[in-house]
C-alpha positions as CSV (number, residue, x, y, z in Angstrom):
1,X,0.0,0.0,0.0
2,X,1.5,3.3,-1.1
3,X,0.9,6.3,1.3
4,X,0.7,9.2,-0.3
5,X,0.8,12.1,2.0
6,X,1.4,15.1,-0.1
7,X,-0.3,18.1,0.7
8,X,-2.8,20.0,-2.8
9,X,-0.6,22.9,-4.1
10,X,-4.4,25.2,-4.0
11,X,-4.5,23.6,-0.3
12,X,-1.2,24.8,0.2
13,X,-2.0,28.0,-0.2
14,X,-5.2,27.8,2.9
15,X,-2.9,26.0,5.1
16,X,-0.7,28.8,5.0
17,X,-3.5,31.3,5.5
18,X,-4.7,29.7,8.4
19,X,-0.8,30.1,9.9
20,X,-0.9,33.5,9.3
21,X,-4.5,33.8,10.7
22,X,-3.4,31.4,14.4
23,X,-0.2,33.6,14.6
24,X,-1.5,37.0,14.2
25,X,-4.8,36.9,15.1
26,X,-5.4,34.3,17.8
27,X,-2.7,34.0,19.6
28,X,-2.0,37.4,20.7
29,X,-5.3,37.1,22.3
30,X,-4.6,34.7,24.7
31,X,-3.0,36.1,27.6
32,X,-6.1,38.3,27.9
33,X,-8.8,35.4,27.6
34,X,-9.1,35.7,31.4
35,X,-10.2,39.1,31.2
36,X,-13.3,38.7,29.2
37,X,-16.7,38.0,30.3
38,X,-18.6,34.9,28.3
39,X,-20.5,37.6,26.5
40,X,-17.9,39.4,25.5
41,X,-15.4,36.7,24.4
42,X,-18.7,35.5,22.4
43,X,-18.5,38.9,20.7
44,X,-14.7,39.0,20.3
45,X,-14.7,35.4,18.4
46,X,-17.8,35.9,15.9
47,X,-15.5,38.6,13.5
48,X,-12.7,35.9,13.7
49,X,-15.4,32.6,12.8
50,X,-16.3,34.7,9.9
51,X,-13.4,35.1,8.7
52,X,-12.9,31.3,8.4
53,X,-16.3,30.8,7.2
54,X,-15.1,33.0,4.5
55,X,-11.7,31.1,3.3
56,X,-14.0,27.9,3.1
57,X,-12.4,26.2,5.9
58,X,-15.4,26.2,8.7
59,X,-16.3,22.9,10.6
60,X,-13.8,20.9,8.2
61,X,-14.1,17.7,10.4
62,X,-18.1,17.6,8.9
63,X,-19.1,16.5,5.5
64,X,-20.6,18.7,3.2
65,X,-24.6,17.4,3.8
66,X,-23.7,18.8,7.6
67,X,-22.2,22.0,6.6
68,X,-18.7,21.2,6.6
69,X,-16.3,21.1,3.7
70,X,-15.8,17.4,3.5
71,X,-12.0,17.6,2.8
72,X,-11.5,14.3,4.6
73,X,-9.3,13.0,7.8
74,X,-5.9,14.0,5.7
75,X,-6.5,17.5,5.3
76,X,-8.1,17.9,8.5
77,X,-5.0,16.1,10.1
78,X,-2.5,19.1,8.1
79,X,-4.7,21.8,9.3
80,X,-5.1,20.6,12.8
81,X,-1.1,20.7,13.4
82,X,-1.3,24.1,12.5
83,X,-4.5,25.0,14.2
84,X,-3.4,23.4,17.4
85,X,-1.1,26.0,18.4
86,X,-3.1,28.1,19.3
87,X,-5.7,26.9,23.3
88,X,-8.7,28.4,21.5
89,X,-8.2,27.6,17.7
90,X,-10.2,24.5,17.2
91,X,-13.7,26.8,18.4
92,X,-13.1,29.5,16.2
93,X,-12.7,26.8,13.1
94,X,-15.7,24.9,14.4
95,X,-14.1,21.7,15.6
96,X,-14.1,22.7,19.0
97,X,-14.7,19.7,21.7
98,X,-17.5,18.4,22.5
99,X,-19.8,19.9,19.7
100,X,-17.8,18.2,17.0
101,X,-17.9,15.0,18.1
102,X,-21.8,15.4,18.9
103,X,-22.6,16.9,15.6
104,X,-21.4,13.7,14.2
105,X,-23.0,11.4,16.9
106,X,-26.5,13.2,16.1
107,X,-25.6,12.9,12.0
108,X,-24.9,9.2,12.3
109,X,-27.5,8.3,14.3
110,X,-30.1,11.2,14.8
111,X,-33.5,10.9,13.7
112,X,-34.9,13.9,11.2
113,X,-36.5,15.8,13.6
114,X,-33.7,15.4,16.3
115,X,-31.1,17.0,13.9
116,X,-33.9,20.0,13.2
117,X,-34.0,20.2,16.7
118,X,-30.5,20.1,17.5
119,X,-27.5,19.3,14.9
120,X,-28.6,21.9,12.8
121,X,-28.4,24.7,15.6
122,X,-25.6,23.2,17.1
123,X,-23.7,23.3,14.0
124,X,-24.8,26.8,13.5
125,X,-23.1,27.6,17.3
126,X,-26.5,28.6,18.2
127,X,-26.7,25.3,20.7
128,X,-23.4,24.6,22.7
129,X,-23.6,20.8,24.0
130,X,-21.8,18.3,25.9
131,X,-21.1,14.0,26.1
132,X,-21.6,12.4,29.3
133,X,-20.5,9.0,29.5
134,X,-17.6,8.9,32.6
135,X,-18.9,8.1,35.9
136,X,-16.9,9.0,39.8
137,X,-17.4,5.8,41.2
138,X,-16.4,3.1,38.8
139,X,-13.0,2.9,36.3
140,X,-13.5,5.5,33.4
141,X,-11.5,2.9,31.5
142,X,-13.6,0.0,31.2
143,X,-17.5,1.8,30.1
144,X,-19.3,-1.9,30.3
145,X,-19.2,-0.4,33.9
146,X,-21.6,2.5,33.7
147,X,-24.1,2.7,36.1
148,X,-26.6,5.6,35.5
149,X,-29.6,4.0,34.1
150,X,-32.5,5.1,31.9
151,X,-36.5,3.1,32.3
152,X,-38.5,3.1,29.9
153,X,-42.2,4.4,31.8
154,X,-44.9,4.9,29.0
155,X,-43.6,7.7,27.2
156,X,-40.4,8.5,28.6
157,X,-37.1,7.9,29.9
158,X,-36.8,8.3,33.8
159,X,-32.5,8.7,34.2
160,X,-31.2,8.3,37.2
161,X,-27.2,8.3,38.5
162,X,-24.4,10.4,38.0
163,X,-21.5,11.5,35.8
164,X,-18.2,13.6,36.7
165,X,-16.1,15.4,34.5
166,X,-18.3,16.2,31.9
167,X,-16.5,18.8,29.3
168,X,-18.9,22.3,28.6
169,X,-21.9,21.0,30.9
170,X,-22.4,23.9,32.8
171,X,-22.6,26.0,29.5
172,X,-23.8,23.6,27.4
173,X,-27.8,23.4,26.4
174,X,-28.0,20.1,25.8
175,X,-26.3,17.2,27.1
176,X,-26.1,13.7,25.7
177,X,-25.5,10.9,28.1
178,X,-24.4,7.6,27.8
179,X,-26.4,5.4,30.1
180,X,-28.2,1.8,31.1
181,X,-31.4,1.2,29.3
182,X,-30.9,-3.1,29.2
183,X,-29.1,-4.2,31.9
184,X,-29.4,-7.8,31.1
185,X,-28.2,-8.0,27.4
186,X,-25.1,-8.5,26.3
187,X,-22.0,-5.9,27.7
188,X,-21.7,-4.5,24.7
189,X,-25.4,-3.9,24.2
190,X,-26.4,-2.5,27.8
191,X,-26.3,1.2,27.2
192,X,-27.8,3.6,24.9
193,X,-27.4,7.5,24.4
194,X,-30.4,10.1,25.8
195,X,-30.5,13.6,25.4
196,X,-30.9,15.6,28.0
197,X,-31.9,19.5,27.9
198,X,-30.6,22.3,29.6
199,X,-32.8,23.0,32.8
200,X,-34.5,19.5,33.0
201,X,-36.1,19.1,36.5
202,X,-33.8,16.7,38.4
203,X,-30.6,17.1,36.7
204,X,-28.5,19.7,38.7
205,X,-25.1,20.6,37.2
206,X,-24.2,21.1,40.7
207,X,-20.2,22.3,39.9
208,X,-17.4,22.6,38.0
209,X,-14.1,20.8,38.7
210,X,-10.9,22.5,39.6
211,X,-8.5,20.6,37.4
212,X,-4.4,20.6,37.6
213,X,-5.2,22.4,34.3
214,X,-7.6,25.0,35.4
215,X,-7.8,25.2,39.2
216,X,-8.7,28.8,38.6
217,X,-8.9,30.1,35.6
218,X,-11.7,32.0,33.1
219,X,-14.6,29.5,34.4
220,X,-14.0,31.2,37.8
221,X,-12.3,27.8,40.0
222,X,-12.6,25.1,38.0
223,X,-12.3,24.2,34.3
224,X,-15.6,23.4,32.6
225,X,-15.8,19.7,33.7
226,X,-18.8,19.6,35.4
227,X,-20.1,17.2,37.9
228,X,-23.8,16.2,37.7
229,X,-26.8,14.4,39.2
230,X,-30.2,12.8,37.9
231,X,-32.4,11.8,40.1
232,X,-35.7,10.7,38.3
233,X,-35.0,12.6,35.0
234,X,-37.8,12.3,32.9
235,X,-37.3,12.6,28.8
236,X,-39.6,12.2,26.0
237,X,-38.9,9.0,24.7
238,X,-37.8,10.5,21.3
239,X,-34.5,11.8,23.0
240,X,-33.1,8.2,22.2
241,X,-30.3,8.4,19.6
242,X,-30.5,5.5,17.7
243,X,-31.4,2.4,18.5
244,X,-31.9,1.1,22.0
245,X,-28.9,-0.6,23.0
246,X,-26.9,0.7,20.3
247,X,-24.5,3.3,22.7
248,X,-21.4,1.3,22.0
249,X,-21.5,1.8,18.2
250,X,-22.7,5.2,18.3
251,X,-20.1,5.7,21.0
252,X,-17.2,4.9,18.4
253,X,-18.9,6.9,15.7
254,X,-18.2,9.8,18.2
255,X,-15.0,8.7,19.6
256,X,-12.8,7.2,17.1
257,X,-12.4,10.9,14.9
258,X,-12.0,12.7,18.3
259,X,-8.9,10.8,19.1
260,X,-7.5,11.5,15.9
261,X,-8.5,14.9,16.1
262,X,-7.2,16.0,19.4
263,X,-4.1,14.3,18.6
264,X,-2.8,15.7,15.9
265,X,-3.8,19.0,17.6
266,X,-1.5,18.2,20.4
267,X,1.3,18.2,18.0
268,X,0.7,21.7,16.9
269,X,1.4,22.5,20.5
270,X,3.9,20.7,20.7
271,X,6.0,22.8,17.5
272,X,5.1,25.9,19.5
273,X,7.1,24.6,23.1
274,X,9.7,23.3,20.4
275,X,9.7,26.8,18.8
276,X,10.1,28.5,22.3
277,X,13.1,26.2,23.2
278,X,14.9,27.0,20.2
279,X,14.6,30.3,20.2
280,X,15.6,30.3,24.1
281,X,18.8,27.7,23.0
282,X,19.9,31.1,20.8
283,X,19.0,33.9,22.7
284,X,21.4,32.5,25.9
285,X,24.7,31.5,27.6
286,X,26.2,30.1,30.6
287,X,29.3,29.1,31.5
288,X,31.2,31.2,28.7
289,X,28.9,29.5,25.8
290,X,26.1,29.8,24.4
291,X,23.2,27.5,25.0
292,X,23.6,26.3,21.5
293,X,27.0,24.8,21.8
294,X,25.7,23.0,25.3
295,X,25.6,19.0,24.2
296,X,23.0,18.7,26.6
297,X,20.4,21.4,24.9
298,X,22.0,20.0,21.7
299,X,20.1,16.3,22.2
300,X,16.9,18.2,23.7
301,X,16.4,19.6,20.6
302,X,17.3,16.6,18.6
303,X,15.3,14.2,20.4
304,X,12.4,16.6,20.3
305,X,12.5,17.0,16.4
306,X,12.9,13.6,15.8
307,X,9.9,12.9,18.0
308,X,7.8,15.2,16.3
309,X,8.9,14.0,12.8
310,X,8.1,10.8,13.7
311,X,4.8,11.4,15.2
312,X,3.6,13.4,12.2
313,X,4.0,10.5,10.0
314,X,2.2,8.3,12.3
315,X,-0.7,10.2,12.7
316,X,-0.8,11.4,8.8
317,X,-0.4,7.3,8.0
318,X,-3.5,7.2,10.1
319,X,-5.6,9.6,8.6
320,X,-4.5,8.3,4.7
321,X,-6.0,5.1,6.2
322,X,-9.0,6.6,7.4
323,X,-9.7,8.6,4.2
324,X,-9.4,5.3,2.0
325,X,-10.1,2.3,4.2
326,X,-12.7,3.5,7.1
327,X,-12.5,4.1,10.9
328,X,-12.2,0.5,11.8
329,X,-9.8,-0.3,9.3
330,X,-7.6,2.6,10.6
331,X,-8.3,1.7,14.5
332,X,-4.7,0.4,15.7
333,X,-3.3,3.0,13.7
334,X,-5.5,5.7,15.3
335,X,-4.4,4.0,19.1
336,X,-0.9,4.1,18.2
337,X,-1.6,8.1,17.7
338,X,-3.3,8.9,20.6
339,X,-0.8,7.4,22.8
340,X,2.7,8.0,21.0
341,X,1.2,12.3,20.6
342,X,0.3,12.2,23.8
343,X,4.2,11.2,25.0
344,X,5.7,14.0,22.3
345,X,3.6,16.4,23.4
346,X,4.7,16.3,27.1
347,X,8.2,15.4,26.8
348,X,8.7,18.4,24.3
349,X,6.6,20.9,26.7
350,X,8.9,19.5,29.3
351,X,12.5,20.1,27.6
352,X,11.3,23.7,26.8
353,X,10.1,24.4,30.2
354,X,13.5,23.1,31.5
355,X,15.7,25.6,29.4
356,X,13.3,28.1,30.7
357,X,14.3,27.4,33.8
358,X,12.3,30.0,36.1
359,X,10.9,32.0,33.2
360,X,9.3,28.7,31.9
361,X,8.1,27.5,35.7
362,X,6.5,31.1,35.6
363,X,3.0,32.2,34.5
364,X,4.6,34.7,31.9
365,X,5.4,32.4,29.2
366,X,2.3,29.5,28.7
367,X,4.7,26.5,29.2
368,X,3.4,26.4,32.5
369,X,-0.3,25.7,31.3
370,X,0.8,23.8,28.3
371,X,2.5,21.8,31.2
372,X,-0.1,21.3,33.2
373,X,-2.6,20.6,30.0
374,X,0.0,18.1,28.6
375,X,-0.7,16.0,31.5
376,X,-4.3,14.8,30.8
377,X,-3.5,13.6,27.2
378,X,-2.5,10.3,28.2
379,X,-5.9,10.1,30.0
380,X,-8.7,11.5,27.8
381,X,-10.4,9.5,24.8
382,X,-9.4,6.5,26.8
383,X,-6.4,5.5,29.0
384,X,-3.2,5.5,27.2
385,X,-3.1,1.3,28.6
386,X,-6.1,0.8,27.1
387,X,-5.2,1.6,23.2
388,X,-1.7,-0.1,24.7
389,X,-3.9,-3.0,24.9
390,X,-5.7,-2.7,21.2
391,X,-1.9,-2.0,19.4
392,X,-0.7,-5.2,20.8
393,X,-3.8,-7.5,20.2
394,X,-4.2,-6.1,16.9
395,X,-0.3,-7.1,16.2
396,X,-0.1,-10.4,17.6
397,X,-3.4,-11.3,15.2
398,X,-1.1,-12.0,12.7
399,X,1.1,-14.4,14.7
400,X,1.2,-17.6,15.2
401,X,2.4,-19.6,18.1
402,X,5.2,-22.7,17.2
403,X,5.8,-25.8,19.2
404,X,9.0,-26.9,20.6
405,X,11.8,-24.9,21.6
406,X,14.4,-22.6,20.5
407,X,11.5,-20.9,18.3
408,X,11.0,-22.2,14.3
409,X,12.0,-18.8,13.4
410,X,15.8,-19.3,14.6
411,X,17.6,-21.3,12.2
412,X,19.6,-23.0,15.9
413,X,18.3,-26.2,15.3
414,X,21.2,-28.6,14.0
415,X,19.9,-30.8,11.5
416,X,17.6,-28.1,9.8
417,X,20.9,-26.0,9.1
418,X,22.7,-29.0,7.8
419,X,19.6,-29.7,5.1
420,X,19.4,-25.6,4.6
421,X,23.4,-26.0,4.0
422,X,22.6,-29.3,1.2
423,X,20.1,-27.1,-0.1
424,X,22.4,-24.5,-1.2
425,X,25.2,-26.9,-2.3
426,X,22.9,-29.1,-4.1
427,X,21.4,-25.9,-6.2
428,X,25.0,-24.5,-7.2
429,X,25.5,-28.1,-8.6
């Protein structure tokens, strides 16, 4: 299988628009993100979404029956390096977390009038949403677990149980929830997904998390995850997505892109902490050299650009395979990326806060966050053991174990070299 990776010469030319567009209009904006109220950072970013709409390059994740541009997961992947330098980007290009991931949930499995009602507006950013499936009191990593459950009483869906560190559920207006509806089937066929609206009577949003990421921050003290209860939330029976019993599936629909996605958007901040310790390696000295000619700092920066290098072609090899053979097809590949970006990112974040030294440990340059940030990657979209666990499974299907000992495939075995050796003699005549 050839991969072919190249990058559209007219492409070419919005890619490097859209680095133009992250470095001299977004990010100069983010040290004074705090500062803003949610109304007026709503103002601030509706100039800036228009002016993606207008290159073409809104919602790009979304094909073009959903409003997006349907470029496909390789073009995404090129534009998400870049957009990823930037906290805030992915909103202001429409793939911001959770809402893309729903929009394609609702779009795969969504009846007509549940994408009137709310794809279509949620696509427009009139509707802000959010995806509840991790529970506080059993592993995150294993979902056969969940334990909020949904009945089935005449016309509707009575929810009860809980869910903890759900991203945008304070702010969002509807909230879809993975949760029990058979709870004697099979594992894999237990759950469903339910919407839930904004101000339902007996689901309280009661708070918002403080995170190592945002203990305080522009949320106030905590970093829109949100913890929430249902006790006897009642739903019109319509709010199922899909068919009952069919969360798993729909759950992949939603999750497989998202890992891909956030992924390759982790390398974009990765270049900029690589960026910021190159340009520290050149503007310093010690010890009568510069930081340049410091062997140390030398294999920092190696090790960092060969990570990143590497990483790229993983996760474009990944989204080639997407494009051509499909999600499943592409699903070790799209593991390998979500853990392997998730170690680049942090290592690099972590050699450029080190040259810093105290002006990297400090809140004046954005290491710190990035720092902090880095350190949920291996977490979210599934534990980084868990797609561990997929990569190797998926490699040893093509194994096969061998009897006896030393192994068939060392030639150690006496009297199969001697008839390898005949062989050869035998053939030169």
């Amino acid at each position: 299988m050839a991969w072919d990776f190249e990058t559209d010469p007219a492409f070419q030319d919005k890619l490097d628009w859209v680095r133009r567009f992250v470095e001299e209009e977004l990010i100069p904006l983010e040290p004074i993100m705090g500062d803003f109220t949610e109304a007026q950072w709503t103002a601030v970013q509706e100039p800036l979404k228009q002016q993606v709409k207008d290159q073409g390059l809104w919602a790009c994740h979304l094909e073009h029956a959903l409003g997006g541009q349907g470029m496909g997961q390789l073009p995404l992947a090129q534009m998400n390096m870049i957009i990823g330098r930037c906290i805030y980007a992915q909103e202001i290009f429409g793939n911001m977390a959770p809402d893309s991931g729903n929009s394609e949930l609702i779009a795969e499995g969504g009846t007509e009038a549940q994408k009137e009602k709310w794809l279509w507006p949620n696509l427009r950013g009139e509707l802000r949403s959010a995806f509840a499936i991790t529970e506080p009191f059993v592993s995150s990593t294993d979902p056969t677990q969940i334990e909020t459950s949904a009945v089935l009483d005449g016309d509707e869906w009575v929810i009860n149980g809980r869910k903890w560190m759900i991203t945008n559920a304070s702010r969002a207006d509807f909230i879809i929830f993975m949760v029990v509806t058979d709870p004697d089937a099979h594992v894999y066929k237990r759950c469903s997904m339910i919407i839930v609206e904004k101000g339902a009577p007996g689901m309280d949003v009661f708070r918002d998390i403080p995170t190592m990421h945002h203990p305080y921050s522009e949320f106030g003290a905590n970093g829109n995850h949100a913890e929430i209860i249902l006790d006897n939330v009642r739903v019109p029976k319509d709010n199922l997505i899909g068919e009952r019993g069919g969360g798993f599936i729909l759950s992949q629909v939603r999750l497989g892109p998202g890992r891909i996605h956030h992924a390759t958007r982790w390398l974009g901040e990765a270049e900029r902490a690589f960026d910021m310790l190159c340009e520290r390696t050149q503007s310093r000295m010690s010890f009568g050299k510069g930081y340049a000619k410091h062997q140390m700092i030398q294999a920092y920066i190696a090790d960092s650009r060969m990570e990143l290098e590497m990483a790229k072609l993983l996760t474009l090899r990944a989204a080639w395979t997407m494009d051509r053979l499909g999600h499943h097809a592409a699903r070790s590949d799209i593991a390998m990326v979500k853990v392997n970006n998730a170690k680049v990112l942090y290592n690099v974040i972590d050699r450029a806060l080190q040259v810093h030294g105290s002006l990297g440990y400090s809140c004046d340059m954005p290491l710190e966050s990035m720092y902090r940030s880095a350190r949920m990657a291996p977490l979210v979209d599934g534990a980084n053991e868990v797609h561990t666990v997929t990569i190797a499974r998926e490699e040893l299907k093509r194994y096969e174990g061998v009897e006896g000992w030393p192994s068939e495939h060392i030639p150690t075995r006496r009297e199969a070299s001697l008839k390898r050796f005949a062989h050869l003699l035998h053939a030169r005549g």
